[in-house]
VOLO-702735 format. One line per field, with one value per atom (N, C-alpha, C, CB): residue in three letters; atom name; x, y, z. Coordinates in nm, 4 decimals. Glycine has a CB too. Example, Ala and Ser with C-alpha at 12.3 -4.5 7.8 and 13.67 -1.06 7.14 Angstrom:
BEGIN
resn	(ALA/ALA/ALA/ALA/SER/SER/SER/SER);
name	(N/CA/C/CB/N/CA/C/CB);
xx	(1.3190/1.2300/1.3200/1.1308/1.2850/1.3670/1.2900/1.4084);
yy	(-0.5690/-0.4500/-0.3300/-0.4473/-0.2250/-0.1060/0.0030/-0.0598);
zz	(0.7800/0.7800/0.7800/0.9046/0.7080/0.7140/0.7870/0.5725);
END
This chain:
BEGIN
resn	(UNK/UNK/UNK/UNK/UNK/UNK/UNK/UNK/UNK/UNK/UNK/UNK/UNK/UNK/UNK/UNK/UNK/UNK/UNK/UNK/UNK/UNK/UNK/UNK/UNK/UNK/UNK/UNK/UNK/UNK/UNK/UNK/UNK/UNK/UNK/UNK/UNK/UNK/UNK/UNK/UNK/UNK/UNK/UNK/UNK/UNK/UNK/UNK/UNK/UNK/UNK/UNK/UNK/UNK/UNK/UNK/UNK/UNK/UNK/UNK/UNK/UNK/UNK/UNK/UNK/UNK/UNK/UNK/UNK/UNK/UNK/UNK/UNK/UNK/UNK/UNK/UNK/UNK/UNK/UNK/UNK/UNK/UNK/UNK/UNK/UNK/UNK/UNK/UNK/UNK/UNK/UNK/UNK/UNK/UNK/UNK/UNK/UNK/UNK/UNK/UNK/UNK/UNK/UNK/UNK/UNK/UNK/UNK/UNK/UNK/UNK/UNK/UNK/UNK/UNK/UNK/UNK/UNK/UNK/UNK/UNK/UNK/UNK/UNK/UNK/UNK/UNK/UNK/UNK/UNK/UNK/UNK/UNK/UNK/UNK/UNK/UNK/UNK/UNK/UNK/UNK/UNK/UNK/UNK/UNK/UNK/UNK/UNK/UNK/UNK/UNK/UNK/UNK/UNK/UNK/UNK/UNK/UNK/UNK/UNK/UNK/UNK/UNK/UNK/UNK/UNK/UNK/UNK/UNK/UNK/UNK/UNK/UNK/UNK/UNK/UNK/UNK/UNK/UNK/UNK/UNK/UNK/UNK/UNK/UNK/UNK/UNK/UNK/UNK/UNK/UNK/UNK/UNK/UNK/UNK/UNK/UNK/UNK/UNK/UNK/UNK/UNK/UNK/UNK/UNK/UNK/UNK/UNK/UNK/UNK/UNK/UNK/UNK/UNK/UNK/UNK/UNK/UNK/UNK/UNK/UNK/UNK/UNK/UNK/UNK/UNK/UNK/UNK/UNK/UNK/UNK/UNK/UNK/UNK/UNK/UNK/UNK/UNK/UNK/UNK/UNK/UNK/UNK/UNK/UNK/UNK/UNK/UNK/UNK/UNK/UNK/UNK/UNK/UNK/UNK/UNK/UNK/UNK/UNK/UNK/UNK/UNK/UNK/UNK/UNK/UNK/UNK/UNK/UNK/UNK/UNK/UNK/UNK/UNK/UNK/UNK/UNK/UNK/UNK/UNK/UNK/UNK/UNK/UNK/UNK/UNK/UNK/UNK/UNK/UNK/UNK/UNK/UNK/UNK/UNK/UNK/UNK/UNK/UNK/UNK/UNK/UNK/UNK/UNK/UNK/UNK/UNK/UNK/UNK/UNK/UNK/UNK/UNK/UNK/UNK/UNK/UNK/UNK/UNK/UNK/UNK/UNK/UNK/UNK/UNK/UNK/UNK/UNK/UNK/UNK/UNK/UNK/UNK/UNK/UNK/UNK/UNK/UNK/UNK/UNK/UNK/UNK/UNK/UNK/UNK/UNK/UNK/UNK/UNK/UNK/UNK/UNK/UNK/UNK/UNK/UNK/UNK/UNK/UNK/UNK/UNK/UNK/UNK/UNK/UNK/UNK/UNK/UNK/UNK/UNK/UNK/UNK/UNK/UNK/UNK/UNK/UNK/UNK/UNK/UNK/UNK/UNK/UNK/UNK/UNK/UNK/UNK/UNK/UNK/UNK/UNK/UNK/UNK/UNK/UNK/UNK/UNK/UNK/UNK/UNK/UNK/UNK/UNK/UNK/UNK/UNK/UNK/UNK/UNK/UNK/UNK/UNK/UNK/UNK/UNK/UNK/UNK/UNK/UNK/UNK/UNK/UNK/UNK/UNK/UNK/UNK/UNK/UNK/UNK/UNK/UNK/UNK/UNK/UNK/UNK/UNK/UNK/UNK/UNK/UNK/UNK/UNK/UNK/UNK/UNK/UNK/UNK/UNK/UNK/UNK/UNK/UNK/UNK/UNK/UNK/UNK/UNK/UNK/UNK/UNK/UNK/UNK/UNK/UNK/UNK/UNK/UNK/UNK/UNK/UNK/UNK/UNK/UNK/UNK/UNK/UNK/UNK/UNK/UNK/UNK/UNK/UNK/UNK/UNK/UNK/UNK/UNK/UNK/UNK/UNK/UNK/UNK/UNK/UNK/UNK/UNK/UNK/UNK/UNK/UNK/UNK/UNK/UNK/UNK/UNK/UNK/UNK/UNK/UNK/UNK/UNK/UNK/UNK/UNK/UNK/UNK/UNK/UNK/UNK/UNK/UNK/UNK/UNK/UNK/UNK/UNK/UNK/UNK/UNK/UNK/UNK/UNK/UNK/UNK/UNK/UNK/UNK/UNK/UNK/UNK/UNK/UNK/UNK/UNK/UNK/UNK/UNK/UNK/UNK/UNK/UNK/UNK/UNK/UNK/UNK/UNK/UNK/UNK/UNK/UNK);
name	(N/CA/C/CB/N/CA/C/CB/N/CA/C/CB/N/CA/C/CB/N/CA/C/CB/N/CA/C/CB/N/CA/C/CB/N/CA/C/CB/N/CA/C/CB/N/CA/C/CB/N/CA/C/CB/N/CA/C/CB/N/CA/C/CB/N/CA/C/CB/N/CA/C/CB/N/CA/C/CB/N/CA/C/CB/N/CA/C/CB/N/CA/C/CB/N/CA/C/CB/N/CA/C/CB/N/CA/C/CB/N/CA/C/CB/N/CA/C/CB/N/CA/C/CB/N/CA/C/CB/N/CA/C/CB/N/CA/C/CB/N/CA/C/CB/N/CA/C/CB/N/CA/C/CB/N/CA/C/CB/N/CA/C/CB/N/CA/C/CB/N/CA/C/CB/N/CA/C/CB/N/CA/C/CB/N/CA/C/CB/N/CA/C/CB/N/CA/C/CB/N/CA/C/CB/N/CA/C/CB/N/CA/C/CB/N/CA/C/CB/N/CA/C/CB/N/CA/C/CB/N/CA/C/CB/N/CA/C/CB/N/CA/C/CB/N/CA/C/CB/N/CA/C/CB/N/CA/C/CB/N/CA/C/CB/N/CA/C/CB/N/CA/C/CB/N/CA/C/CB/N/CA/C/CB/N/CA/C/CB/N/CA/C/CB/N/CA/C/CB/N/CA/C/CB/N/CA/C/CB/N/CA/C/CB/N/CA/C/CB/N/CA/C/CB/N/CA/C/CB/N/CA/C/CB/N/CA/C/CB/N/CA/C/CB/N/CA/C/CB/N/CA/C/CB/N/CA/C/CB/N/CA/C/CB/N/CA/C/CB/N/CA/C/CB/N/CA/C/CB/N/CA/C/CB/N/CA/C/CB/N/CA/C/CB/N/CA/C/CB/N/CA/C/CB/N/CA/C/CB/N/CA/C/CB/N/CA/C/CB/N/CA/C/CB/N/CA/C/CB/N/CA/C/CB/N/CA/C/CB/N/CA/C/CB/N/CA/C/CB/N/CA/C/CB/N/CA/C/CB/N/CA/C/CB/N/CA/C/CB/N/CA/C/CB/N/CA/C/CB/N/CA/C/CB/N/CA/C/CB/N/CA/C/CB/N/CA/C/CB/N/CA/C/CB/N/CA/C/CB/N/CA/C/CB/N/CA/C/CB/N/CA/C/CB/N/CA/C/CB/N/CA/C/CB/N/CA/C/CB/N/CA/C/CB/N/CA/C/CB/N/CA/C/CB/N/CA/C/CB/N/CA/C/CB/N/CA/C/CB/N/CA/C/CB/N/CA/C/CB/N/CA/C/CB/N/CA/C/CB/N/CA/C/CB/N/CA/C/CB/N/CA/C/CB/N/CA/C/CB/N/CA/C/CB/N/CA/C/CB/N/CA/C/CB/N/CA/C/CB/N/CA/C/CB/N/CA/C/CB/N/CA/C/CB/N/CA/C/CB/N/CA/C/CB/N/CA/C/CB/N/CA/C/CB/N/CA/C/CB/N/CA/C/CB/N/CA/C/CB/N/CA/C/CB/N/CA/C/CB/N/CA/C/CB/N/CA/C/CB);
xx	(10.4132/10.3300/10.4083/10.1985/10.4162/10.4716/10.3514/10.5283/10.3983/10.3206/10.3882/10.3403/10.3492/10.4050/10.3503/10.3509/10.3973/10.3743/10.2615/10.5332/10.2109/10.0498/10.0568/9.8646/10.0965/10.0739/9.9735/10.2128/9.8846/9.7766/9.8287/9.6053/9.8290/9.8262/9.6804/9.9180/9.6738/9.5360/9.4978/9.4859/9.4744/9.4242/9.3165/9.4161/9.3393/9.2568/9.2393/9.2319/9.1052/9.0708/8.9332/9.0355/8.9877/8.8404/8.7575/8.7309/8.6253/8.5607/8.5896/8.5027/8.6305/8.6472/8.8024/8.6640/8.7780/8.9146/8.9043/8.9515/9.0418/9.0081/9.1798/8.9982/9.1411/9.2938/9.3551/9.3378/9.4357/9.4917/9.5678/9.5271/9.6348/9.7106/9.7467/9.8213/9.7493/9.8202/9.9907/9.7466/10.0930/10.2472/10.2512/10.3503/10.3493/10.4098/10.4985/10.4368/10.5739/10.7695/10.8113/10.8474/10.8862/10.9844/11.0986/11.0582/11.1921/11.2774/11.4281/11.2398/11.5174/11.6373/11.7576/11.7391/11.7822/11.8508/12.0281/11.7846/12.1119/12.2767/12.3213/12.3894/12.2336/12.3335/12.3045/12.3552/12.1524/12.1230/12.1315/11.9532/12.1333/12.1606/12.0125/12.3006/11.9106/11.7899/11.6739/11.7640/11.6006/11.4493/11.3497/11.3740/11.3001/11.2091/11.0710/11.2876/11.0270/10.8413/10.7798/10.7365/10.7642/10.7169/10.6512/10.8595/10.5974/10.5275/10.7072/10.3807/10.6856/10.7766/10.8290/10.7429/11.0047/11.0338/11.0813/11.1394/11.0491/11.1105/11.2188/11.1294/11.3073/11.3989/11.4782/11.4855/11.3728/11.3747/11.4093/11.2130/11.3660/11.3625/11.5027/11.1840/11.5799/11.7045/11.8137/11.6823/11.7826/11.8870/12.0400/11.8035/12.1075/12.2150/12.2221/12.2905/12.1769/12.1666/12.0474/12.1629/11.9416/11.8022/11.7434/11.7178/11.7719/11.7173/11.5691/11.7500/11.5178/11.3232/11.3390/11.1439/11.2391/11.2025/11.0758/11.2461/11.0172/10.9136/10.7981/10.9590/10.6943/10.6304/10.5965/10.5460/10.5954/10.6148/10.4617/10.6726/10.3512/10.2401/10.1965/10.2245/10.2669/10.3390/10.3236/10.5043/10.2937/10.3240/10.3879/10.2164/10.5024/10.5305/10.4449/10.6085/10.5352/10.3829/10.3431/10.4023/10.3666/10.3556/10.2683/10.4914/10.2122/10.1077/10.2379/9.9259/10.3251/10.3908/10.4748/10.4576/10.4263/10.4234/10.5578/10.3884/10.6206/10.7157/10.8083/10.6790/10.9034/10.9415/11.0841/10.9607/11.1392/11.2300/11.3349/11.2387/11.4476/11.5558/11.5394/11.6126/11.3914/11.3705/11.4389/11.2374/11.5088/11.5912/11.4855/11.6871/11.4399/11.3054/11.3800/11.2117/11.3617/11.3835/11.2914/11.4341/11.3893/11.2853/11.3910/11.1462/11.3464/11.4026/11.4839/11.2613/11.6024/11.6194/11.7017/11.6754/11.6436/11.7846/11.8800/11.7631/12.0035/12.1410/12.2401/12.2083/12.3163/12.3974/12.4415/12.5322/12.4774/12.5962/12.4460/12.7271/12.3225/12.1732/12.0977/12.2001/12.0138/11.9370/11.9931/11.7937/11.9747/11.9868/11.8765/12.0659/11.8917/11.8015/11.8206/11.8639/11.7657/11.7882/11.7956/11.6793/11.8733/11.8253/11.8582/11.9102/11.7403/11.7559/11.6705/11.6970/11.7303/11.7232/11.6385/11.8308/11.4569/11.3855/11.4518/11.2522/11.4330/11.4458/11.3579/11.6293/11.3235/11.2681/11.3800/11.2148/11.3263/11.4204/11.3596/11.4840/11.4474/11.4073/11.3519/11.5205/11.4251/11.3909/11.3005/11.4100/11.2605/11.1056/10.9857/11.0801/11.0328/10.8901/10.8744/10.7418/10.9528/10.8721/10.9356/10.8467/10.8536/11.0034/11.0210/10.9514/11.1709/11.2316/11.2879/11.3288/11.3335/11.3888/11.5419/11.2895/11.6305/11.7503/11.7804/11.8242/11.8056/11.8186/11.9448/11.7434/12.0388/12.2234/12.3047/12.3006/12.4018/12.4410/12.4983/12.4740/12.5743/12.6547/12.5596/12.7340/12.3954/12.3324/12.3634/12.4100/12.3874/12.4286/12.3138/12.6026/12.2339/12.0990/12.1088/12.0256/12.1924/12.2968/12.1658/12.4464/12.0815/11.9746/11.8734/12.0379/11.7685/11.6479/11.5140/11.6477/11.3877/11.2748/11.1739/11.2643/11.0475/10.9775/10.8947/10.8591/10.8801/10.8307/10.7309/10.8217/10.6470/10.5260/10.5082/10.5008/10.5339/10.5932/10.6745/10.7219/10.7864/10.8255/10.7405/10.9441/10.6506/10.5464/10.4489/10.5012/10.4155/10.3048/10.3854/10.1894/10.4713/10.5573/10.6260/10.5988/10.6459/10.7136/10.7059/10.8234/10.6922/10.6716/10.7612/10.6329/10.8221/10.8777/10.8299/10.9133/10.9280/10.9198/11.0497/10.8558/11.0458/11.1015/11.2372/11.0456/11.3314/11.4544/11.5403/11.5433/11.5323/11.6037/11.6029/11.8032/11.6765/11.6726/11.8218/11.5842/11.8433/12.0098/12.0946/12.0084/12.0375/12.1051/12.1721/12.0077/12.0375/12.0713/12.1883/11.8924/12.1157/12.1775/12.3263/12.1077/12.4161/12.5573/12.6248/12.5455/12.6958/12.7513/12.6746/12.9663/12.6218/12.6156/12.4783/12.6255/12.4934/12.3561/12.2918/12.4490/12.4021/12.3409/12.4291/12.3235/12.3353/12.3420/12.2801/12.3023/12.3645/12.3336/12.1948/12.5166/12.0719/11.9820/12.0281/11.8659);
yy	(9.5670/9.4812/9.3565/9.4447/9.2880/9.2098/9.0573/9.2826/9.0142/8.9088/8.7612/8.9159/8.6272/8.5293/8.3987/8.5361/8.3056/8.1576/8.1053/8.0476/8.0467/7.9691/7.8245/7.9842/7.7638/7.6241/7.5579/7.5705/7.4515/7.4712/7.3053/7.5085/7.2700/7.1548/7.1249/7.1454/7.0034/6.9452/6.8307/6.9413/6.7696/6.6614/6.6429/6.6950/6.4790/6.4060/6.2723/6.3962/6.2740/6.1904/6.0935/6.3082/5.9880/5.9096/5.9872/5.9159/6.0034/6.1926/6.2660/6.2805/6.2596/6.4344/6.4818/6.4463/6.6105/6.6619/6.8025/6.6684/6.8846/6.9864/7.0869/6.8979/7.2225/7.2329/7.3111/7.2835/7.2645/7.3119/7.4244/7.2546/7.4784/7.5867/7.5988/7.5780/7.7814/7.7631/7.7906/7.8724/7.7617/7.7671/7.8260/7.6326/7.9316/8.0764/8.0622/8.1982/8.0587/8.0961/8.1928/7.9956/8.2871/8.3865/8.2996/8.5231/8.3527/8.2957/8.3890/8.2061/8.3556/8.4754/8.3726/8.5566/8.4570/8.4073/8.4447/8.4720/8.3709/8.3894/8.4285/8.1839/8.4094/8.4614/8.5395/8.4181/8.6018/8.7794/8.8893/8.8036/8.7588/8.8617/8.9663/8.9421/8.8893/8.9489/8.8465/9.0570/8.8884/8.8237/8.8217/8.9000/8.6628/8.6267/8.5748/8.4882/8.6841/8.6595/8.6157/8.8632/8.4881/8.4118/8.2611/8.3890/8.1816/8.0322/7.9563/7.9466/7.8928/7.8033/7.7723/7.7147/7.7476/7.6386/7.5099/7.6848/7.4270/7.2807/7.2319/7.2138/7.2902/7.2759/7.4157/7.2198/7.4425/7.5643/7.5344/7.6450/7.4167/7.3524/7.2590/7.2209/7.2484/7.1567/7.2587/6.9865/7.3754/7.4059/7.5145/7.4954/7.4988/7.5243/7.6475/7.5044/7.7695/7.8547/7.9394/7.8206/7.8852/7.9330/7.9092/7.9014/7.9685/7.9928/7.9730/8.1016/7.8698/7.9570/7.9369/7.8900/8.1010/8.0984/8.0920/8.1850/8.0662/8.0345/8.1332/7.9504/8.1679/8.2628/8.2220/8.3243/8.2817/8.2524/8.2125/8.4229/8.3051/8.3121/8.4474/8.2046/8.5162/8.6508/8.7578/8.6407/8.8931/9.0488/9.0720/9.1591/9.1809/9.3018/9.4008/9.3683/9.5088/9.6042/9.6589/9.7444/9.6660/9.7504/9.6583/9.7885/9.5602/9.4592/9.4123/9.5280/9.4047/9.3056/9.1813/9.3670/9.0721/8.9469/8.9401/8.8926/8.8290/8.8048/8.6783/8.8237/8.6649/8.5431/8.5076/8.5864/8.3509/8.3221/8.3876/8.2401/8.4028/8.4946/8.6646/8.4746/8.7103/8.8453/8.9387/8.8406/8.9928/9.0879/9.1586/9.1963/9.1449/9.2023/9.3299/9.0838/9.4217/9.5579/9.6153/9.6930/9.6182/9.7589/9.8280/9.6798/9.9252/10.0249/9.9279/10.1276/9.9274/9.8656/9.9278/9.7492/9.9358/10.0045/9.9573/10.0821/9.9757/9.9308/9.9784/9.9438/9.9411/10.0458/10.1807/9.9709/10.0962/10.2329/10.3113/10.1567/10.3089/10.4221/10.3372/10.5450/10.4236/10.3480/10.2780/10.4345/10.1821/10.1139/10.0414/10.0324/10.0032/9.9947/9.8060/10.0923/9.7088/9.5718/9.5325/9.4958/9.4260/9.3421/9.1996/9.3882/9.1242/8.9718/8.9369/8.9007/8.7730/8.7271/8.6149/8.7126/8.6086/8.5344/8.3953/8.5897/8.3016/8.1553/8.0109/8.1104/7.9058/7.7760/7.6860/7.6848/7.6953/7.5913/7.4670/7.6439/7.3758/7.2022/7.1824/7.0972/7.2447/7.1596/7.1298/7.1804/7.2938/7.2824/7.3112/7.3474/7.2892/7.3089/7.4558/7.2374/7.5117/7.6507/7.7577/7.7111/7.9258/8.0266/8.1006/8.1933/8.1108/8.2075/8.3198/8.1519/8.4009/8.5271/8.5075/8.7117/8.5358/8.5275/8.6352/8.5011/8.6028/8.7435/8.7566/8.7900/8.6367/8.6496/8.7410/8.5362/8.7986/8.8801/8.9030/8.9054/8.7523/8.6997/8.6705/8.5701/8.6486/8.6270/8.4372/8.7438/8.4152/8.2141/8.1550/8.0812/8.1553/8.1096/8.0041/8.0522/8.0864/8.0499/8.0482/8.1910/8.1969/8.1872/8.3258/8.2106/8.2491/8.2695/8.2588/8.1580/8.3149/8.3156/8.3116/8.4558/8.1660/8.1960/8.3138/8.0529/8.3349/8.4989/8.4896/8.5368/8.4555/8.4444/8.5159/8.3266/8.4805/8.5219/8.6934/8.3850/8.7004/8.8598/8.9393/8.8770/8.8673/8.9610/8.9969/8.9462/8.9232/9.0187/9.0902/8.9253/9.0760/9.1439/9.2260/9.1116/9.2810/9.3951/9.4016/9.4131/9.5745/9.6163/9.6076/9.7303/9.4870/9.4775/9.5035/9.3893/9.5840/9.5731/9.5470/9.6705/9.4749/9.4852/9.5118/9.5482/9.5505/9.6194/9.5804/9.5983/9.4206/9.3866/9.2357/9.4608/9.1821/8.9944/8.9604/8.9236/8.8428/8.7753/8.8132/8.5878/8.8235/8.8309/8.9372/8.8316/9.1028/9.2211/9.2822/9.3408/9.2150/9.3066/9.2651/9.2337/9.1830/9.2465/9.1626/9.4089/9.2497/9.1305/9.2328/9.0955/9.3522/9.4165/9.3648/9.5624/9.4098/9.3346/9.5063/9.1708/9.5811/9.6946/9.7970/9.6967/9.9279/10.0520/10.1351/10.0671/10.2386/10.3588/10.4350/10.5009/10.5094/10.5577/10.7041/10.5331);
zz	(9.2185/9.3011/9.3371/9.2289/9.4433/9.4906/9.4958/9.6187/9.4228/9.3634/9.4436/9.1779/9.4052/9.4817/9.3815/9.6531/9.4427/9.3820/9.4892/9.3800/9.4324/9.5473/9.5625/9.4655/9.5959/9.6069/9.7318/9.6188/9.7117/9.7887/9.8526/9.6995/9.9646/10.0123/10.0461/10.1186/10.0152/10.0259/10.0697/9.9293/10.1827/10.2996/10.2598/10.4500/10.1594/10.1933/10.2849/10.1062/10.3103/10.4431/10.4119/10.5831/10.3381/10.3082/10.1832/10.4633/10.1985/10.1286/10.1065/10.1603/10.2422/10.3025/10.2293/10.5299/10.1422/10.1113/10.1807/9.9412/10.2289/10.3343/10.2662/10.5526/10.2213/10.2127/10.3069/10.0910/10.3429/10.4322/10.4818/10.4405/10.3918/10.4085/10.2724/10.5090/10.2404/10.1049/10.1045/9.9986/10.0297/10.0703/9.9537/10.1035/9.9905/9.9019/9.8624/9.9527/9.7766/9.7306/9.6599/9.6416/9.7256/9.6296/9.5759/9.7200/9.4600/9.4600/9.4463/9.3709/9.5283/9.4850/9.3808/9.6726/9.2704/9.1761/9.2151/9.0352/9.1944/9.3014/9.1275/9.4235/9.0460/8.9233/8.9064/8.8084/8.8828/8.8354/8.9497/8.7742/9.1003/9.1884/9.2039/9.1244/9.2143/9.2460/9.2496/9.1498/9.3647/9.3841/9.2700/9.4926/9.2692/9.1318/9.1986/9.0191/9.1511/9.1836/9.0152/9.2545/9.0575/8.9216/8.9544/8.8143/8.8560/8.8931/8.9003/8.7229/9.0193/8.9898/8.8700/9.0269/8.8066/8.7047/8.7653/8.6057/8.6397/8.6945/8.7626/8.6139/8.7574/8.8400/8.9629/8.7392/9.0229/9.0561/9.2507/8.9946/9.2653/9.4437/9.4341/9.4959/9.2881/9.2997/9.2233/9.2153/9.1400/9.0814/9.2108/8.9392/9.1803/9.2170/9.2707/9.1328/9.1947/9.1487/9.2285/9.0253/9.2428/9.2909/9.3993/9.2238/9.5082/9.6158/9.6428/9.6350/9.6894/9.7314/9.8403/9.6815/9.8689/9.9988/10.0508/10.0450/10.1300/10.1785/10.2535/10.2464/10.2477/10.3325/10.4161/10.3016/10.5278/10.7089/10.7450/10.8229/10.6737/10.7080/10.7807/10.7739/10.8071/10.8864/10.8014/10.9204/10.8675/10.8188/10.9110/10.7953/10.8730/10.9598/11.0084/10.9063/11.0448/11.1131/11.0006/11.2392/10.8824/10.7581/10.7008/10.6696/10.7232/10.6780/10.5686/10.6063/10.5282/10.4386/10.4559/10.3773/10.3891/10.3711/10.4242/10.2340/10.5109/10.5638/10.5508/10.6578/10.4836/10.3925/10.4709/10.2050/10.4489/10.4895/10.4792/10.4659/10.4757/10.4787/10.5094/10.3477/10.5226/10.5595/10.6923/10.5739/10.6848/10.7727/10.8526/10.6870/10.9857/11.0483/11.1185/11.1710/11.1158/11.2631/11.3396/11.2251/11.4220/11.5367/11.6209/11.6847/11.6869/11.7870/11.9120/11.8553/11.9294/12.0546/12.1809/12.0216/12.2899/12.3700/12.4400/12.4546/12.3807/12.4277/12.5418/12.3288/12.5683/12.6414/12.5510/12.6949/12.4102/12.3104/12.2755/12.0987/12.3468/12.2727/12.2206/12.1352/12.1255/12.0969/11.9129/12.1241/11.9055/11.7882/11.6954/11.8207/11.5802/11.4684/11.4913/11.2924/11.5451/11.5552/11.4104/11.6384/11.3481/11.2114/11.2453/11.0594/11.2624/11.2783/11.1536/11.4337/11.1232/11.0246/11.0300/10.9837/10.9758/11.0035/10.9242/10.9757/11.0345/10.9473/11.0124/10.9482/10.9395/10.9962/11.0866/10.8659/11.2323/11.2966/11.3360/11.4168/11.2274/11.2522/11.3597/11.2597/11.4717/11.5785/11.5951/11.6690/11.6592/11.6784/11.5968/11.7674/11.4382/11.3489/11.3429/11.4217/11.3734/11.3630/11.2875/11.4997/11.2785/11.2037/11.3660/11.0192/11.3284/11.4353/11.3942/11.5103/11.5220/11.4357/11.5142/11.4631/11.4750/11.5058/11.5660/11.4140/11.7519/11.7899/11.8109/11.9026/11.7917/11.8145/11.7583/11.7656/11.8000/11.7571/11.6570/11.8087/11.6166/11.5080/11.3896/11.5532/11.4251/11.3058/11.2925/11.1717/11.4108/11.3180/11.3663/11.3880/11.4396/11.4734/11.5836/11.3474/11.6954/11.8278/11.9261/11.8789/11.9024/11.9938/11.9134/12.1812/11.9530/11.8622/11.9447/11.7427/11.8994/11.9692/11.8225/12.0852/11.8810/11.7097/11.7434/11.6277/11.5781/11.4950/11.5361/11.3275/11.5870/11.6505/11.7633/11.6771/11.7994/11.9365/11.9285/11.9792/11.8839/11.8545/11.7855/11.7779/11.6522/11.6357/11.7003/11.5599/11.7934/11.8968/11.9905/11.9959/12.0753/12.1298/12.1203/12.1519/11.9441/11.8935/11.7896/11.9132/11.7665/11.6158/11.5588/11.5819/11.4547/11.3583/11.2286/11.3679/11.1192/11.0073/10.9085/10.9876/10.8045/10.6964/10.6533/10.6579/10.6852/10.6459/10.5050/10.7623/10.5523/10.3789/10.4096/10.3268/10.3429/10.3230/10.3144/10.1524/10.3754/10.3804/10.2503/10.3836/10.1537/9.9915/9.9674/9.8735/10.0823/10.0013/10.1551/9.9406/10.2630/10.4221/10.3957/10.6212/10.3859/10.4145/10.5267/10.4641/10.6149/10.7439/10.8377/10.7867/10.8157/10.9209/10.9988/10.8854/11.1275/11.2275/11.3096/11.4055/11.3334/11.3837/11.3307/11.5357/11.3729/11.3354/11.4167/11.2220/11.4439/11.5630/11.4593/11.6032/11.5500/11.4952/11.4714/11.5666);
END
């Protein structure tokens, strides 16, 4: 089961308290070399070592939860046929938002937010920055 961390932001306003959104974190560990679904530790947003990532607010088409560094695919047609896309969801400062990285290089050169590609195309799942590799495509 794919479990998560909950953290609840909460706006208060005078009385009135309202919460606002709840914020998710996986965490990928660079020493065991694998994703940690657990409560936050204390030094878990500064250690060296420990990655968190954030949930988008997002499913794929497979209804599963869609997290920062997540590798998204779909069917695409190219000149070389048809190919398997893998862009790499991430938050761009600029504009506040998550995008999906549609560059080819993967450097986040040019991008469209996930919002937006998820209604526009069935993406799902493939893998995350840690496990995908250098590769970006693959013949079907």
């Amino acid at each position: 089961m794919n479990t998560h961390v909950l953290v609840t932001v909460i706006l208060s306003v005078g009385k009135r308290t309202k919460i606002m959104r709840h914020i998710r974190f996986r965490f990928w560990d660079n020493d065991l070399k694998k994703m940690l679904y657990r409560k936050p530790a204390y030094n878990d947003f500064s250690h060296k070592s420990i990655v968190p990532l954030q949930f988008t607010g997002f499913e794929d088409k497979n209804g599963i939860d869609i997290y920062d560094g997540d590798i998204l695919s779909d069917h695409t047609e190219m000149d070389e046929g048809l190919v398997v896309s893998k862009c790499k969801v991430f938050w761009n400062e600029h504009t506040g938002s998550w995008h999906l990285d549609n560059s080819m290089e993967q450097d986040e050169t040019y991008s469209t937010e996930l919002w937006q590609e998820l209604n526009d195309f069935k993406y799902w799942i493939s893998s995350d920055v840690f496990k995908a590799g250098e590769k970006i495509k693959e013949k079907v």
